[in-house]
N, C-alpha and C positions, 0 to 999 in steps of 0.2 A: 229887369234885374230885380233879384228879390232881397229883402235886408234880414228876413228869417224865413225859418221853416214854415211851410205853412199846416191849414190844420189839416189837410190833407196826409201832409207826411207823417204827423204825428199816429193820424188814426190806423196808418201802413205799420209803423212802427208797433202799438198796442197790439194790431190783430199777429203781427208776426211773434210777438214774446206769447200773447193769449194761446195760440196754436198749437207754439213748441212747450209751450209748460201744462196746456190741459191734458196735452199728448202723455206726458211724464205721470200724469195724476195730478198735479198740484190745481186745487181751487182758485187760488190767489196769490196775492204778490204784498210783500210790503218792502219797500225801498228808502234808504237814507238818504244814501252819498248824494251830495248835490249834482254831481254830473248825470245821475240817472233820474234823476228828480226832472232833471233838467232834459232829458232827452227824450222822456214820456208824457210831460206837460209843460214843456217852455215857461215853467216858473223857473226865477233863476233868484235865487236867495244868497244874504250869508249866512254860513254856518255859525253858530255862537252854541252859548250854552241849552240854548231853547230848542229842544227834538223838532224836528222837520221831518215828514214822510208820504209818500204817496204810496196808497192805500188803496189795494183793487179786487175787487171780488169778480172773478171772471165771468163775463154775459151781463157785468152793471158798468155803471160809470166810475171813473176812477174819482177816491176823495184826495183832498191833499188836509193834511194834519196840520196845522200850523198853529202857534201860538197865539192869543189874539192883536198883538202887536201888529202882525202880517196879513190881517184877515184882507183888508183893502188890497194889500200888493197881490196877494194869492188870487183875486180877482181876476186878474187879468192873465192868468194862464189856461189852455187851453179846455174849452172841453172837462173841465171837472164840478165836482162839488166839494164845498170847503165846511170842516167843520174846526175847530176856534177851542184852544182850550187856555186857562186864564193867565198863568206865570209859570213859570220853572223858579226855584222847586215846588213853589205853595204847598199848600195844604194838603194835595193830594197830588203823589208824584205824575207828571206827564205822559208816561210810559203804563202806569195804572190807568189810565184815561184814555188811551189806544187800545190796550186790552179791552176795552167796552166797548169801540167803533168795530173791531177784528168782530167781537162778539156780535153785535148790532148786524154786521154783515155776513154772518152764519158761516165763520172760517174756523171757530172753535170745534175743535177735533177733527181739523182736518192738513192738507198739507198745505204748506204757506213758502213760498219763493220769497227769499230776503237776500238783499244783498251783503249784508252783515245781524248778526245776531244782536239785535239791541244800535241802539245810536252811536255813531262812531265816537261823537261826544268832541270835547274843546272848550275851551272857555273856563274850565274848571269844573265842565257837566261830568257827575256821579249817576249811576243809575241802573237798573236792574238788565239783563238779559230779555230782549225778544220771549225766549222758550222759558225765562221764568216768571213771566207775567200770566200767560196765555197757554192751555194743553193745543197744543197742535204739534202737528211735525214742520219743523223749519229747516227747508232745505236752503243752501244754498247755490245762489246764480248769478253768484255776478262774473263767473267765467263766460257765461249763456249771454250776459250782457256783452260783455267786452268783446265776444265774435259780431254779434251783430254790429257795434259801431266800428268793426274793422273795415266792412266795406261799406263804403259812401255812397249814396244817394245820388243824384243828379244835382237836386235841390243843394246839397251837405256841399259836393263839390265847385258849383256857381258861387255860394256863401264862402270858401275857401279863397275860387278867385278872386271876388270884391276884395277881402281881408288882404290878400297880396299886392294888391292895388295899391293901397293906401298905408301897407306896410312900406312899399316902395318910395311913394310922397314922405312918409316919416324920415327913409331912411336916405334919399338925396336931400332934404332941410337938413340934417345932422349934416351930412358930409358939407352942405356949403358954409356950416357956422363954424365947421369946426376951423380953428386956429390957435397956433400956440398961446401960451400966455393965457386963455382959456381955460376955465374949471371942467371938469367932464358932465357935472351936474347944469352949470347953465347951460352949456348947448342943447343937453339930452331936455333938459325944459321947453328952450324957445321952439328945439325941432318940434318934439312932441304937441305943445299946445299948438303950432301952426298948424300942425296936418289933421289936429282934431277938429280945429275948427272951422279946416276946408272939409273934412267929413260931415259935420253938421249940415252947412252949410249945400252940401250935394245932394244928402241924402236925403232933406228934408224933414219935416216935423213928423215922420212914423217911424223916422231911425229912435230907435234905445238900445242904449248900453246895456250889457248884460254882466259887467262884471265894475268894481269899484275903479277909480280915477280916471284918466281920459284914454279916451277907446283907440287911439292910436299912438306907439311908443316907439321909440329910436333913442339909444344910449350905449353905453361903455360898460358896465355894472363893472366897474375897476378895472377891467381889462385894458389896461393901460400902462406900456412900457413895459418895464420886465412883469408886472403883474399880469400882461397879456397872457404869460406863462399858466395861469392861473384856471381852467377852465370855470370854475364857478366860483370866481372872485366876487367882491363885495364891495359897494359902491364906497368909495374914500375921499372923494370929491377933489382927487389928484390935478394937478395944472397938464396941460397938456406941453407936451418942448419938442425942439424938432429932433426927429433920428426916435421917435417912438414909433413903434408899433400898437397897433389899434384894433381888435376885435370886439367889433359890434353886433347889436342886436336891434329887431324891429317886427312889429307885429300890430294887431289893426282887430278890435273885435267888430264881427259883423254878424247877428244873427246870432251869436254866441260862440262863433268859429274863428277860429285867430290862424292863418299862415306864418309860420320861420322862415326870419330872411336874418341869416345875419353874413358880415364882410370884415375882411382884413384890410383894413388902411394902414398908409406908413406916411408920416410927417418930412418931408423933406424927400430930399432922394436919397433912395435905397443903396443899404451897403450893399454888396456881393452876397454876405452871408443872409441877407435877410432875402435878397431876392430869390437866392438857390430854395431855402426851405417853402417860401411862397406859390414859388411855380409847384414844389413835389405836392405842396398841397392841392396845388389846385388838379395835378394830374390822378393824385389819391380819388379826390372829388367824381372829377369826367369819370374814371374807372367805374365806383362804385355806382353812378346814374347808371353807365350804360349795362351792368349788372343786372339791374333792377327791370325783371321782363316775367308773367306768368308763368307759372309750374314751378319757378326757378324757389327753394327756401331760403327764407330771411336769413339764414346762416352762413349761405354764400357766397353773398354779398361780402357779407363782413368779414368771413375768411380769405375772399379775394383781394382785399384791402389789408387786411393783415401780412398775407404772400406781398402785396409790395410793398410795405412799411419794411419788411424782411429783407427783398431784394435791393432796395437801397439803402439799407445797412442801419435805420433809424428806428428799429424796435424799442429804443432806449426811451424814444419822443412820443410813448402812444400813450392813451391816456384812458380812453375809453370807444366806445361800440360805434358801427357808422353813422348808425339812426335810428330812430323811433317813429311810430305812427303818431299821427298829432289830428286833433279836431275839436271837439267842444273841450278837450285838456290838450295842454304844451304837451306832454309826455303820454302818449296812451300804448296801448298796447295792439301788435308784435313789435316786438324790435330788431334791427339788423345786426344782429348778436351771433357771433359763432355758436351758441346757447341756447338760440329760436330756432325751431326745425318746421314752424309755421308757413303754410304755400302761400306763395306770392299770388293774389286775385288780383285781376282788376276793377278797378274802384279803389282800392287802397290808398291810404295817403301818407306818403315818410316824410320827415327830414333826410336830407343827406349832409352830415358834417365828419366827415372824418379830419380830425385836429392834428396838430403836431407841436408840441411844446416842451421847449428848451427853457428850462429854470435856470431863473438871473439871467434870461436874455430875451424874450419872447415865444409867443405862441400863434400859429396860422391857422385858421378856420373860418371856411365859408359852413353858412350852411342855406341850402334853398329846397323849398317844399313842392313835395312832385307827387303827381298821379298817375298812378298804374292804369295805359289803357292794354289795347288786346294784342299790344308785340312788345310795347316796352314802359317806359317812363316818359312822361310831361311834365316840362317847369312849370310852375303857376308862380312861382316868383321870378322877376325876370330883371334883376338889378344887375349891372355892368359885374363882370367876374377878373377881367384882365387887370392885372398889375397898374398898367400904363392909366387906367380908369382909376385906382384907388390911388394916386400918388396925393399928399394935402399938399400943396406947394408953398 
């Protein structure tokens, strides 16, 4: 079992963007976003106001840019060469200082693969354009990116399974702490810290986190009681009581790939109303998996789930799309949007959550993360989905 990518995958990875962009004309590549950064040399950084970029002249090794704060951590990403530049802003802008590495590696007047024009910036970062520092033609690819990490790996997909593993460990500690009288912030703590530190603990001293706080998480973020209603509520640190409903969440990074596991719990036993809306959820849910089969577009899924939000008369209760692809980011791209006209491959990886929410009274949503093989879909999360399983007693 592997806890990342290895350098093998990454080197598959370069020669397949090298291939399809020499093909196009472009010499090279300069990339910001840290998901791409990340997905070309398993550096995994935060973004701040200090430019980060990997930097490729194609037929050489790739550089990674970094400020020299990061010179050490940039070390240990794959397969590159690192060159250090002093502060953001200093004396001489950072982006003026890439313009001289671009140049150094004979990309000046030629075509350059960027996934945004210039540093996406944060933190307060100011700063000039890519194409005004530097004569080159800058095209943009990060659509060219985002196809290739739509379909996973072998590797990508084994690193999903671990992540739902241990999303699962996260997210049975939450369900046995939880109890009324209870804040939603302590339990999501105690769960959380336990199930990271049975991950340390398994995975041994070459496991690393790739993303800040502890690598394995289970919580409420407010969805709690009528705020359940709320799909992207915000943590209030609300007491828990009985006769709530509960929509959680749970994910686990491995490798830098995190699984969606999230479940509907209800505190006590269930009204009538709360059970009726829980099962359509769950029947919304089975529908849209067994939708999800090659050739078929991402669009029909979601329209298929739309037709029965329709046919049972709760149009009123939708909220948003059925799913989204998810892998080194929660949210990537295609999505199960009546709007994505994207073919289903296999290798693919979605969430399936299609919600239902009733304001001032509750919201239902499972969501569990699934791989497209060559007739249909596979769970990779695999937490209890029945009613009878979610009751807190």
């Amino acid at each position: 079992m592997g806890i990342r990518v290895s350098d093998g995958e990454i080197a598959r990875r370069r020669r397949g963007l090298e291939e399809g962009l020499g093909a196009e004309g472009l010499a090279g590549a300069c990339l910001f976003a840290p998901h791409n950064v990340f997905y070309l040399s398993r550096f995994s950084f935060i973004a701040t106001e200090r430019p980060i970029a990997l930097v490729w002249a194609f037929g050489r090794r790739p550089v990674l840019f970094v400020p020299l704060l990061e010179r050490e951590h940039a070390g240990e990403a794959c397969d590159v060469e690192v060159v250090t530049y002093p502060e953001y802003p200093d004396e001489r802008h950072p982006m003026e200082r890439l313009a001289d590495l671009l140049r150094d590696l004979v990309l000046e007047g030629k075509k350059i693969g960027a996934d945004s024009d210039g540093y996406g910036g944060g933190y307060g970062y100011r700063g000039p354009k890519l194409s005004e520092v530097i004569a080159a033609e800058v095209v943009l690819v990060k659509d060219i990116l985002e196809r290739m990490m739509a379909v996973k790996s072998p590797e990508e997909i084994e690193l999903l399974r671990e992540s739902a593993v241990w999303a699962n460990l996260a997210h049975s500690l939450l369900q046995e702490y939880t109890r009324p009288g209870l804040t939603e912030t302590e339990i999501s703590a105690r769960a959380s810290l336990e199930a990271s530190a049975a991950m340390f603990r398994a995975l041994g001293p070459d496991y690393r986190p790739t993303r800040p706080g502890l690598p394995a998480r289970a919580g409420f973020r407010g969805q709690v009681g009528p705020h359940s209603a709320v799909p992207h509520a915000i943590t209030t640190n609300v007491r828990i009581k009985r006769g709530d409903v509960l929509v959680t969440g749970a994910t686990a990074d491995v490798g830098g790939y995190g699984a969606e596991l999230e479940r509907t719990m209800i505190v006590g036993r269930p009204t009538e109303k709360q059970r009726r809306y829980f099962e359509l959820m769950l029947a919304a849910q089975d529908l849209a998996i067994a939708e999800i089969r090659p050739g078929r577009r991402c669009a029909d899924v979601d329209r298929a789930v739309r037709e029965f939000f329709a046919r049972e008369g709760i149009e009123g209760h939708w909220r948003h799309h059925t799913g989204h692809a998810l892998g080194i980011r929660m949210h990537e791209a295609p999505f199960l949007d009546i709007g994505d006209d994207t073919v289903i491959e296999p290798g693919m990886v979605f969430s399936v959550e299609p919600g239902i929410y009733i304001p001032g009274f509750a919201g239902f949503r499972h969501s569990d993360t699934v791989v497209v093989t060559g007739t249909g879909a596979e769970r990779l999360t695999h937490y209890p989905r029945a009613l009878a399983d979610l009751v807190i007693e």
